[in-house]
N, C-alpha and C positions, 0 to 999 in steps of 0.2 A: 977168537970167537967165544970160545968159556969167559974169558977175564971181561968182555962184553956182556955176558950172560949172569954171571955173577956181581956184579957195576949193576945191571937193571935188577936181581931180586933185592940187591940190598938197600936202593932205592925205593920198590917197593914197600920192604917191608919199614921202610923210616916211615913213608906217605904212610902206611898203615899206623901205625904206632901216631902219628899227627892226627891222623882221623878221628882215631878212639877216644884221643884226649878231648879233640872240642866236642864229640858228641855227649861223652863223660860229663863235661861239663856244664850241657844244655840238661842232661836227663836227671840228672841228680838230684837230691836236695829237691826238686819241681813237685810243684803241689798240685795233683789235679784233682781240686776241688772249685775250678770254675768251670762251672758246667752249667747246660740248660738241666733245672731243677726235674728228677726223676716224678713220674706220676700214675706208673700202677705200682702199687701196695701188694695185691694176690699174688699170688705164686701161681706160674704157670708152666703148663708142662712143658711147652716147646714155645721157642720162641721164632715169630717169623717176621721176615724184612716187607715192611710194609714202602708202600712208595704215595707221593703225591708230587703232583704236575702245577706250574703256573706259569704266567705269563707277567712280563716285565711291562710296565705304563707307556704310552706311547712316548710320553714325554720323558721320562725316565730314561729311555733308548735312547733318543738326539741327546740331554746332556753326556753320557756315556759317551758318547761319539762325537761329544765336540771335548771331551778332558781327555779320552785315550787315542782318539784318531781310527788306524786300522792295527793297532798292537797289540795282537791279545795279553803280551806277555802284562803290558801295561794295566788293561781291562780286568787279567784275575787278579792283579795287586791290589786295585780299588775293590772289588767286590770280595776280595779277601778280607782287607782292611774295615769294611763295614761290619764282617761276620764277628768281624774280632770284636769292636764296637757293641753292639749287641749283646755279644756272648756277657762281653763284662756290666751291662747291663740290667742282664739277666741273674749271673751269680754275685754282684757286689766283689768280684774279687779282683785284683792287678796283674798277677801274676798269670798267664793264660798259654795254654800251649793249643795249637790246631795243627791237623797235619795235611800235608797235600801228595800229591803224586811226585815222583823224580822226573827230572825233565829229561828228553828223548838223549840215549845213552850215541856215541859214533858208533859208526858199523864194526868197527872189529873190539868191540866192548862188549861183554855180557853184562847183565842185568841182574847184578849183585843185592840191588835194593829197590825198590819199590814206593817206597815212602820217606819224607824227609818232615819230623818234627817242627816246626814254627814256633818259638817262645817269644813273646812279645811282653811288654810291664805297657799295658794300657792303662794310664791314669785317667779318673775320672772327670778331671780340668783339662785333660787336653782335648785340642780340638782336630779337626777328622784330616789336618794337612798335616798335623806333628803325627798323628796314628800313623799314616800312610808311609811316612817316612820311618818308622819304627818297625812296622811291617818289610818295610822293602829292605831292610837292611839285614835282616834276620832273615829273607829268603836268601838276600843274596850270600849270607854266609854261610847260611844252607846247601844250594847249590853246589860251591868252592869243597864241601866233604861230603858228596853226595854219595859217591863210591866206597860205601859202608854197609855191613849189614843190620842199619841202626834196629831191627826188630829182634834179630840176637841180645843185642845190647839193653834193649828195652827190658825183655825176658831175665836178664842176666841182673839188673839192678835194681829191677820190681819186683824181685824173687819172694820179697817177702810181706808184700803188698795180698789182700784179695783178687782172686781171678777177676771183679768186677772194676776195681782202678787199675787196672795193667790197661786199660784203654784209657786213650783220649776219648774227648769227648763228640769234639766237635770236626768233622775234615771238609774240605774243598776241592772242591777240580774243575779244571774248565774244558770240556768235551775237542774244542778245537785245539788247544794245547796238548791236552794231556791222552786226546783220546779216549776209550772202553776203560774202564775202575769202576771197582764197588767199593760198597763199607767194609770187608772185613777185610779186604788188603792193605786197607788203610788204619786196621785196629781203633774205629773208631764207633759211637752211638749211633752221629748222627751223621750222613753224609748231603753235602748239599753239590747238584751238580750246576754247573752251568752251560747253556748250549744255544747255539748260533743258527737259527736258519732262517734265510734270505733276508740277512741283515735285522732280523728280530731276535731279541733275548727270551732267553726260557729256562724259567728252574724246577730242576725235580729232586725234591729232596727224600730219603730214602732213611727209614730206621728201625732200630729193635723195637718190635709193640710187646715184648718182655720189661719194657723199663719206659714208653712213654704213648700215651691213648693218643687217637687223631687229633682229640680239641687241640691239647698240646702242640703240637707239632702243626696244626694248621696257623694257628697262631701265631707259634714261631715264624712259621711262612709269612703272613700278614706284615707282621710286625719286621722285619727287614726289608719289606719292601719298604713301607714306609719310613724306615730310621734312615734308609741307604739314601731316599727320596732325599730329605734334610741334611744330610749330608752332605748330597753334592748340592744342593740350594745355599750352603751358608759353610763350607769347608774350614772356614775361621771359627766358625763358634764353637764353642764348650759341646763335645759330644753329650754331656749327662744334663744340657738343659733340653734336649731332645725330649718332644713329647709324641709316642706316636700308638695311645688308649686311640681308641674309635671312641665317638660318642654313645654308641652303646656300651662296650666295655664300661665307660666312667659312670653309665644310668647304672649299668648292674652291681660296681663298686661301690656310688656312692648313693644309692637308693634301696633299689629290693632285696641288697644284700643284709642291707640293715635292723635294726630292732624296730619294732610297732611300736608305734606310738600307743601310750597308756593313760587313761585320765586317772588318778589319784589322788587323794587329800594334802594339797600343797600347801596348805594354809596350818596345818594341823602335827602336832608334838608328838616324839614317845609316850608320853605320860599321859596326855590326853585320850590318846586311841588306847592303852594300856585302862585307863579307867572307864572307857565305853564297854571294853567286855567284860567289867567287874560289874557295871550296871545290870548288862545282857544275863551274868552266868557267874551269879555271887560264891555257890555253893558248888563248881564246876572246881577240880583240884587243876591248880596251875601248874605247878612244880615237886618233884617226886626225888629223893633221894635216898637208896636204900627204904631204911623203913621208914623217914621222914614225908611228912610231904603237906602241903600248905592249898588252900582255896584261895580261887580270887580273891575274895574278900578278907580274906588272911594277909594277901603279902598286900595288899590297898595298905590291909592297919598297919601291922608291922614294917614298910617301909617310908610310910607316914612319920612313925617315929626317929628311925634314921635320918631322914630328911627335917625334922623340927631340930634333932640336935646338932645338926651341918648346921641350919641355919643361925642358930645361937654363935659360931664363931664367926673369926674376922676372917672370911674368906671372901675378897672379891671375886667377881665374875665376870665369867668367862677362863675361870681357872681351873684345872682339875684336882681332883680329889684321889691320891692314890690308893688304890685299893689292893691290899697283901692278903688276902685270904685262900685257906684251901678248897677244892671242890667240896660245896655244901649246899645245899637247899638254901640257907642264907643267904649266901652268894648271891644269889637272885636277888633278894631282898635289897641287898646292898645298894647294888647297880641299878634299883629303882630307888631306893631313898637317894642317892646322889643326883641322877636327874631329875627326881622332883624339888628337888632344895637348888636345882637352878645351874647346877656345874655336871663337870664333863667324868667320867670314870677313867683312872689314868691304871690300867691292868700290871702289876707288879709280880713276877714269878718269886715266890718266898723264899727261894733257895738263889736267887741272884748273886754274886758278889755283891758286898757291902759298895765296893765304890763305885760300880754301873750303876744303883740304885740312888746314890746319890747323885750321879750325874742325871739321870735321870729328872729326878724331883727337882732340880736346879734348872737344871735345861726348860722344863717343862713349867715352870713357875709354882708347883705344889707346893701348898703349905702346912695341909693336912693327908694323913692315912686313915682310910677305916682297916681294921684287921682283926682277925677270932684270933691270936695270940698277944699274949703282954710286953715278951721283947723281942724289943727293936734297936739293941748296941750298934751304937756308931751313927744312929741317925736321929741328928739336932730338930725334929719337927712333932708336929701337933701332933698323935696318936689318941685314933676312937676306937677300943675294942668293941666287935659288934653288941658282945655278949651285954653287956651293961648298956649298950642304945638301947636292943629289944627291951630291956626291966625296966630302964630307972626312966624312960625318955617318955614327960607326957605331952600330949600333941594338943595344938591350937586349933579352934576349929576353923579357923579362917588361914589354913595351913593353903595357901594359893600364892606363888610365885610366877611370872607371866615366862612361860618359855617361847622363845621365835623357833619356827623353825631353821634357820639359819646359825644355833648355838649351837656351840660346840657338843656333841657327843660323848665323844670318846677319843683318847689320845692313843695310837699304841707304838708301838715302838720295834725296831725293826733292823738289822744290822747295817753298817753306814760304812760309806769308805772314807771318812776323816778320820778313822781310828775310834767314831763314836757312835749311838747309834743314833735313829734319827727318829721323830714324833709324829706319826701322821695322825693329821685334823681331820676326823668324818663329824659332820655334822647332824642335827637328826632329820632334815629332809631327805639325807642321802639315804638314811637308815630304812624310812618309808617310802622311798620309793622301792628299794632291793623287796622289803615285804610286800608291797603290789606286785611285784614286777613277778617274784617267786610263788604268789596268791596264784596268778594266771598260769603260770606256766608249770606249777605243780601242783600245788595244795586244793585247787580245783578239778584236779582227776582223781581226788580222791575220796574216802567219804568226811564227814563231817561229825563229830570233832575228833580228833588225829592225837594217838601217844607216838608224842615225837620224840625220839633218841640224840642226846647231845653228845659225844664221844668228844669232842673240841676242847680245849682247855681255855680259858675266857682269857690267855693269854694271847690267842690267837684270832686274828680275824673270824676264820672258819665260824666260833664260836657263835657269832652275830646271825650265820645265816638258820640257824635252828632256836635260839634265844629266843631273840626277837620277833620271827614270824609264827612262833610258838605263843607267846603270850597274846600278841596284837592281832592275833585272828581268832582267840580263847579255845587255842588246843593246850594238852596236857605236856608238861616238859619231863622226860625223865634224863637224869645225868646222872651218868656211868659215873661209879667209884673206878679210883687209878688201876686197883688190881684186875678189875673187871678190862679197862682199856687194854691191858699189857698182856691179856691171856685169852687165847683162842676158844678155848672152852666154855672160860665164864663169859664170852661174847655172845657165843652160841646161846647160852643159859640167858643172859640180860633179856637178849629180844624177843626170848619163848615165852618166861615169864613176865615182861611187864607187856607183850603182845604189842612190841613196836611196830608203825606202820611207817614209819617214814625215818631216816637218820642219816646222818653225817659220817660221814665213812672215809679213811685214807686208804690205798692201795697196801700200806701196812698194813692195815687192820684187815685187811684181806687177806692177806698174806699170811698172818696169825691163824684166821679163822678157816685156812684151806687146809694147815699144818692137823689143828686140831680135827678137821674130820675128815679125815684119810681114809680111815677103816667102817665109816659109817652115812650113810644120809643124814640129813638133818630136818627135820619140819619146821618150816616157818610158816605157816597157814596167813597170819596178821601182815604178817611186811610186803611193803606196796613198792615202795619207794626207796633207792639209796642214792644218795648225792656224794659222789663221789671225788674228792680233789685234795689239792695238796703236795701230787705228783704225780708224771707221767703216766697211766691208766691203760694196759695192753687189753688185746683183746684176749692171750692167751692167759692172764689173771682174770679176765673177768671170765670165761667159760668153764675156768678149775670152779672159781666159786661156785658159778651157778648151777654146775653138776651133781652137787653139794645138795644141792634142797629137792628134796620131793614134793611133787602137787605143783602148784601156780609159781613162775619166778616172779622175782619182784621187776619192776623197772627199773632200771642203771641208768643214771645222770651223770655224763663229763661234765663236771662244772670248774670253769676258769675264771679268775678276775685274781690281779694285786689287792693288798691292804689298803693301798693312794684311792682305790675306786670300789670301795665295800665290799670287800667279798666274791663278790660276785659278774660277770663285765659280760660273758657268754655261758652258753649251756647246751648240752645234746644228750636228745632222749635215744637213747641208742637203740636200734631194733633187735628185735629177737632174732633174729636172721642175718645179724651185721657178720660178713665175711671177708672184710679188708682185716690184717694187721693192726695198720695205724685207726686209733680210733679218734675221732675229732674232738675238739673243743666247742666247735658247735655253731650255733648263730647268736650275736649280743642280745643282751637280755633287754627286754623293754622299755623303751627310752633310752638307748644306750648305741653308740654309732663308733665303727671300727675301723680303724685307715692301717693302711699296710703300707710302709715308705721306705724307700731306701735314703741310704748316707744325709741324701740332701734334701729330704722330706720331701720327694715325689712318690707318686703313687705307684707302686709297681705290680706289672699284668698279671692276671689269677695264673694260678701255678708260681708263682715267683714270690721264694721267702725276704720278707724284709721285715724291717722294728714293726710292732705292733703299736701301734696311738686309738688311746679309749678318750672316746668323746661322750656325754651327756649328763644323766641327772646324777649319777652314782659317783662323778669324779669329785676327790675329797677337798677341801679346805687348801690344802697344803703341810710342810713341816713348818711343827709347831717353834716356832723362835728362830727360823732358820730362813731371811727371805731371799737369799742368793741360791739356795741350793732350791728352793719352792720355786723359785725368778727358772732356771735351769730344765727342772722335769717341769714344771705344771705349765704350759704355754698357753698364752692369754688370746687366744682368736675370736675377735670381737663378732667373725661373719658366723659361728656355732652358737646354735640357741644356748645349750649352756656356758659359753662365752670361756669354756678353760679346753685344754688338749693335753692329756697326760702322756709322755714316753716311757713305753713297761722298760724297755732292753729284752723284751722277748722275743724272739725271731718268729715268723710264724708265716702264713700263705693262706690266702682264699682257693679254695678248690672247685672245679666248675659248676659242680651242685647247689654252691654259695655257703660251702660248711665252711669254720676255719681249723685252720691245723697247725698245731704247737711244733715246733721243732726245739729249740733251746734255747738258753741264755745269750746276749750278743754279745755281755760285758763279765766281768769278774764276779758274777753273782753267781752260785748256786743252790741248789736245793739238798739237804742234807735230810734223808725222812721228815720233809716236810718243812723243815727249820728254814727260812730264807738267809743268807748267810756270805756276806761280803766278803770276800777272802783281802779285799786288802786290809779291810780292819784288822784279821790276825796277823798280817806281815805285818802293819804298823805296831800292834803288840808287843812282836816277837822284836824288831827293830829297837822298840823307846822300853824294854823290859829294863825298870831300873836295878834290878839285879845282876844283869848283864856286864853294867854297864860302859854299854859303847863297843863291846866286846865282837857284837855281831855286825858284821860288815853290810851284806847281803842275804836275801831271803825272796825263796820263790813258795805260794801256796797253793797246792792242787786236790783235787777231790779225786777219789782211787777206788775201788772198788775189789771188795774182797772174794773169794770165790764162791763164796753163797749170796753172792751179789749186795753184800751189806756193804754202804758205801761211805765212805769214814774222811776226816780230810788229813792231807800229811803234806809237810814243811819240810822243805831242803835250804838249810844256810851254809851260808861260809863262814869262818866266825874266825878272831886272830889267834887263839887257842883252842884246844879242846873244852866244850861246853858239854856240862852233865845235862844229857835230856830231862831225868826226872825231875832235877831243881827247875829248868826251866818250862817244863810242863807244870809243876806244883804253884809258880811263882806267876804265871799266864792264869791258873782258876782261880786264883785271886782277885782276878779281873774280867773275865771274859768268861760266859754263860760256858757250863758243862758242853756242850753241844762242841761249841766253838774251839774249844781246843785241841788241837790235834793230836789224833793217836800217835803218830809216830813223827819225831824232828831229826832227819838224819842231815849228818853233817858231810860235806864235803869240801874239795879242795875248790873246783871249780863248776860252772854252770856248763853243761854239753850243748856247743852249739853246731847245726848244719852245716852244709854247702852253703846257702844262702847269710851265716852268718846269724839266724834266728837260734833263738831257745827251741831244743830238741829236746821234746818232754818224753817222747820214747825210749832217749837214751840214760833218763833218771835213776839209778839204780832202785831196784825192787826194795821196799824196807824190810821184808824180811830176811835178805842177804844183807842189810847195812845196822840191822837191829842192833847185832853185839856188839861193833864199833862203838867208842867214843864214850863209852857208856860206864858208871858208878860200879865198882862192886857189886854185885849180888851177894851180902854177906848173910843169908838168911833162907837158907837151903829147907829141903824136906827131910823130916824127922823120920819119917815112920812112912808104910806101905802104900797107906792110906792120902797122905798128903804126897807122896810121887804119882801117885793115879791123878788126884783132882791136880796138881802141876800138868799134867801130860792135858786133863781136860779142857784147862785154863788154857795152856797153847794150841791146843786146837783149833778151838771156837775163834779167839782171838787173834790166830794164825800168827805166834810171833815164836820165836825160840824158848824153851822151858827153862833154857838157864836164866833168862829174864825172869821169871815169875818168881818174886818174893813171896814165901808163905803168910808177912804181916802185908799185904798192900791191898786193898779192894780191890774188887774185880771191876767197880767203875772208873777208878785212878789208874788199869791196866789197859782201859778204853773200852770195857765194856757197854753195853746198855741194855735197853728194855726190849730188843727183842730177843737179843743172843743171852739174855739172863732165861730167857723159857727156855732157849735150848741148852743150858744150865742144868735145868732143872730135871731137862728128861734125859743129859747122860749121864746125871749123875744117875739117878734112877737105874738106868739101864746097866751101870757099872756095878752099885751097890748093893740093889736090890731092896734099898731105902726111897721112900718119896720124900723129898725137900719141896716145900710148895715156892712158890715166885716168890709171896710174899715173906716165908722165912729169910731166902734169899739175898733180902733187901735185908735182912736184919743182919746175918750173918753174911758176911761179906768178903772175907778172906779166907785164902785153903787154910789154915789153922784153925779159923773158927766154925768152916766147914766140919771140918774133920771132927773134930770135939762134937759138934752137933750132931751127927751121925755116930759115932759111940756113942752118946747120952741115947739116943734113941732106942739102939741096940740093946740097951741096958736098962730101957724105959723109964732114963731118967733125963728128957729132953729138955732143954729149957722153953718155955710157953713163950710165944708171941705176947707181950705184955699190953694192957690196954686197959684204959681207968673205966671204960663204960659211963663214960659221963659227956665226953667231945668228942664226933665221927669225925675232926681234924686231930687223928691220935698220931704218935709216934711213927706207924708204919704208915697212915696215911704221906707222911711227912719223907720218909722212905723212900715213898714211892715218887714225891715231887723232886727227887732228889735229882732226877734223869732229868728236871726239865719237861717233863712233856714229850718223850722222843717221837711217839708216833705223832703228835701235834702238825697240825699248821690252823 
């Protein structure tokens, strides 16, 4: 009897040990990120199980009953099998888990488990007879290890998941099967039941109203009916050609959720409405820079002249003109003399590598530059410094070149994933309609005429939506100097003093301007308006700001739209009272129409994120010399008034209000303060580095985020020897814009991949444990007290080990930049008991040159910031361009 007894626990515990493996298996590695999409925002105190009831179609019941007979078991496999359908309809994902009840245990068994996981790979090509069969095989293997405590299990290898993904999402039961169950026995959101009486179907699905409102959830109720309907009508067909919007849904999608229609001058040029308000408002100052600043009738004459000596060369048209200059009042000048002489402004960052600049000008067919400096080594092309257009250049007076609206603009350019970057063609209709479109929707709540504030670098899109509607509505332009952009104080200072009412603004620039008034209010009494974009926009940054200002706040604009469609695409005037989180991107700006589609460019239900597609007057040309890749994103729909359909790769959702809401990138694009930023270009970099050469095998690139949240990008290769970072970081900015290259390249043996066999970007090692690997001597240590303090500062800030920090290397060649160079500035302060300004900073670069800087100071014999007093494009100007623009987009 023992040798009996001992025979059954050792069997036992083998079944058990089999158990653990296949559920091990199902749980692992499992992504539950298909889910019906979450839709409240607020935090709330408690959360409660809310329920809704419906009823199954009449006709809907007889097919049920002529495909499963009287089988329930049969019956919750199909209605299973739809959930699952749906589900993946709803999150675009393949990989799906749902859970259901355990089926009725023998009587001399306890009731060990409760719930049995369901993993299914629903592909979107399959159709609802392969689902059924994919479902049914996953239960049944389910079943076969039911006698587990898979919720232990769950607990045990979710350990290190949030309390909110340790649940499934979605569960099932069928009341004549399974009997009484709720949702939280089943560790799930949302529970759908199913129930039988006298021969009629009925579902009542029950969930947290902590994570989804009724519309949601009725919705979802709706919409299974009808998916499951088509379902059993066509069991062969492709589940994802399934359409099942109501016709209202599709009026609210594709009508009232939309932009107004706007009448605006269609017919009608930059240059031309630029010279209606020179007519209107000769003596009216157009453009303001520091102490510079120019009348309409000023930059009329002076960009007159640019434009007579453009025209004097052999520049055909339709070609752009690159433009290499610093922020100047000029500037402005520029960019209308080139559009009045009939071509397009191709924006050139000064500090670019030499041979993206050539690629550039190649790519883009330029044949000439204007630029306020004389060299330009290594580039074989036409060169007009401004300075000698304004003097020597005399003008015809039948200086009239016919612009269409349809001519090119402006070209700009934008990181690419063939390893180059890529030219986008806005034209100047597109330009006039964004300043109609921006006329109504801002500049008309305000008073008349507006000192508008440009923070933008004209290297960037942004740039356009205060330029432009600044000059062509004859309001005043002022544009920030670089130091002023990089520092919170002199921000605060900028819009006291020139009494801005309206500006352009990044979530950085906020971020600056919250650091700097900590300890104080700020009065802005002027500023109306701030147009906010560039990136993500919280509400818990916008209320630090606005706490910030005494007396009247101004107005906060989420403004979203790519470079492909001007600027501009949506907008939301946020209210004073907005109490969600997430704060919206808004409704498309006027004349401007917005589809939300999954995988296969179908429409998908409000609440459900999919690619964002901008349709109307604002979408651009296309890439300039590139018509496979313009053939690709810019889709030609003859049935849309504006007859083109732009794909952002932004993920995003119409929310029931008709606001829309960003969530993220779909594709290998991100956003680096602002920068748009292709990560495969840097892998192709890192890959074709002819320095290398051939050396690196493989290369993965991710964007990381440091713990003051400044978010930087870093490269993991495998490479067939050890590769010194720094040559390969020094030998990449040769090539690829400051921004682009990454702070840290940590070398490994191999890539970490899951259960699933995918890239396990979790299991990447940290770069600051992989820093000192692989890495060059440090043969250039601290000398003295003084340079061990600023080494300790440098690793800090830049959070990497101090034995990396060389006392010759800049603090930008270490990966600093323009915001963590303030916080530079105030610990050195805080150490030394010295002030270093920003702008020294730029000058002095290295803890040696620190260090020396602050003895000279001590000893008041500091070296001056040097400056001829002759060109506001000075050395430190130039300094300061050196970051590229970081707070830019």
């Amino acid at each position: 009897m023992i040798e009996h007894d001992d025979f059954q626990l050792k069997a036992a515990a083998k079944e058990r040990v089999r158990e653990r493996a296949y559920w091990t298996s199902i749980l692992s590695g499992v992504q539950l990120d298909g889910r019906i999409p979450h839709t409240v925002s607020q935090a709330k105190s408690a959360a409660m199980n809310r329920s809704l009831h419906s009823s199954f179609p009449v006709a809907m019941n007889h097919s049920l009953k002529q495909l499963c007979g009287e089988s329930d078991l049969r019956l919750f496999i199909v209605l299973t099998t739809a959930a699952f359908g749906l589900l993946q309809r709803y999150s675009g994902k393949t990989e799906l888990m749902v859970t259901v009840p355990t089926m009725e245990q023998s009587a001399h068994q306890s009731a060990i488990n409760h719930m049995l996981p369901l993993k299914a790979e629903i592909e979107p090509h399959m159709s609802f007879s392969a689902g059924l069969e994919a479902v049914k095989q996953s239960f049944q293997e389910a079943v076969r290890h039911q006698n587990y405590p898979v919720h232990i299990l769950m607990d045990e290898l979710w350990r290190s998941v949030g309390e909110d993904k340790k649940r499934v999402n979605l569960a099932c039961a069928y009341e004549p099967l399974h009997g009484q169950t709720n949702r939280e026995q089943l560790h799930a959101d949302v529970l759908i039941v199913w129930k039988k009486e006298q021969d009629h179907l009925h579902a009542e699905v029950h969930w947290d109203d902590s994570i989804y409102d009724d519309q949601m959830i009725e919705q979802f109720s709706r919409h299974f009916m009808g998916f499951t309907e088509q379902c059993l009508e066509t069991p062969e067909q492709t589940m994802s050609t399934h359409s099942f919007l109501s016709d209202m849904e599709k009026s609210q999608l594709f009508d009232s959720f939309q932009g107004e229609s706007l009448d605006y001058p269609v017919n009608r040029d930059i240059v031309s409405l630029f010279q209606q308000q020179v007519q209107l408002h000769p003596a009216r100052t157009a453009v303001v820079f520091g102490t510079t600043s120019y009348t309409y009738e000023e930059v009329d004459y002076l960009s007159d002249r640019i434009a007579c000596r453009l025209s004097q060369s052999q520049i055909t048209r339709e070609t752009p003109v690159g433009l290499r200059m610093y922020r100047s009042a000029e500037l402005v000048i520029a960019i209308l003399g080139i559009l009045k002489a009939g071509y397009a402004y191709l924006p050139i960052d000064v500090h670019l590598p030499i041979e993206r600049i050539r690629y550039m000008l190649k790519n883009s067919g330029a044949t000439a530059i204007v630029s306020d400096t004389e060299g330009h080594e290594g580039l074989d092309i036409e060169i007009h410094v401004i300075q000698d257009m304004l003097q020597k250049s005399s003008i015809k007076e039948n200086l009239t070149r016919a612009i269409s609206p349809s001519d090119m603009a402006y070209v700009l350019y934008t990181s690419g994933t063939t390893g180059h970057p890529k030219g986008v063609v806005i034209e100047h209709r597109h330009v006039i309609n964004l300043v109609y479109g921006m006329k109504t929707r801002f500049f008309d709540l305000l008073p008349d005429p507006l000192q508008v504030g440009m923070l933008a670098s004209h290297i960037f899109d942004a740039s356009v939506q205060t330029l432009f509607p600044a000059l062509l509505l004859g309001q005043t332009l002022h544009i920030a100097k670089d130091e002023v952009r990089m520092d919170g104080h002199a921000l605060w200072s900028f819009y006291q003093e020139h009494h801005i009412q309206l500006s352009d603004v990044t979530p950085s620039h906020l971020k600056l301007m919250n650091k700097a008034a900590v300890q104080s209010k700020q009065d802005l009494p002027a500023l109306k308006m701030m147009l906010v974009g560039g990136e993500v926009f919280t509400k818990e940054l916008m209320d630090q700001f606005l706490q910030h200002i005494s007396g009247e706040k101004p107005i906060m604009i989420n403004a979203y739209g790519p470079t492909e469609c001007t600027v501009q695409s949506s907008s939301f005037l946020i209210p004073q009272d907005w109490d969600e989180q997430v704060i919206p991107i808004g409704q498309p700006m006027p004349n401007e129409h917005i589809f939300i589609c999954d995988a296969h460019g179908e429409p998908v239900p409000i609440g459900v994120f999919g690619e964002l597609y901008i349709a109307g007057d604002g979408v651009g040309r296309g890439y300039i010399n590139h018509p496979d890749l313009s053939k690709e994103k810019f889709i030609k729909k003859p049935e849309l008034s504006s007859g083109m359909l732009y794909g952002t790769g932004d993920l995003a959702r119409w929310r029931f209000d008709g606001l829309l809401e960003f969530a993220k990138r779909n594709d290998g694009q991100v956003k680096i303060r602002g920068y748009r930023i292709e990560l495969e270009e840097i892998r192709r970099a890192i890959l074709d580095d002819p320095h290398m050469q051939g050396l690196v095998q493989d290369v993965i690139v991710i964007p990381k985020e440091a713990q003051d949240q400044d978010q930087y990008i870093c490269a993991y290769m495998i490479a067939k020897q050890v590769i010194d970072q720094r040559a390969l970081r020094q030998s990449l900015s040769e090539r690829l814009p400051g921004y682009m290259v990454p702070r840290h390249i940590i070398q490994i043996e191999q890539f970490p991949l899951n259960l699933s066999g995918k890239l396990d970007i979790q299991a990447l090692p940290n770069p600051e444990d992989q820093l000192a690997d692989h890495q060059a001597p440090v043969t250039i240590q601290a000398h003295n007290e003084t340079e061990q303090k600023l080494v300790r500062i440098f690793a800090s800030i830049l959070q990497v080990p101090g034995s990396q920090i060389r006392i010759d290397e800049p603090f930008f060649d270490l990966g600093g930049n323009s915001f963590n160079i303030v916080e530079l500035s105030n610990k050195v302060k805080e150490e030394f008991q010295q002030e270093l300004t920003v702008m020294e900073l730029f000058q002095f670069t290295t803890v040696s040159q620190i260090a020396a800087q602050l003895k000279n100071k001590a000893s008041g014999q500091e070296k001056q910031i040097e400056d001829d007093g002759e060109n506001e494009a000075d050395d430190l100007e130039s300094a300061a361009q050196l970051l590229g623009g970081m707070i830019d987009e």
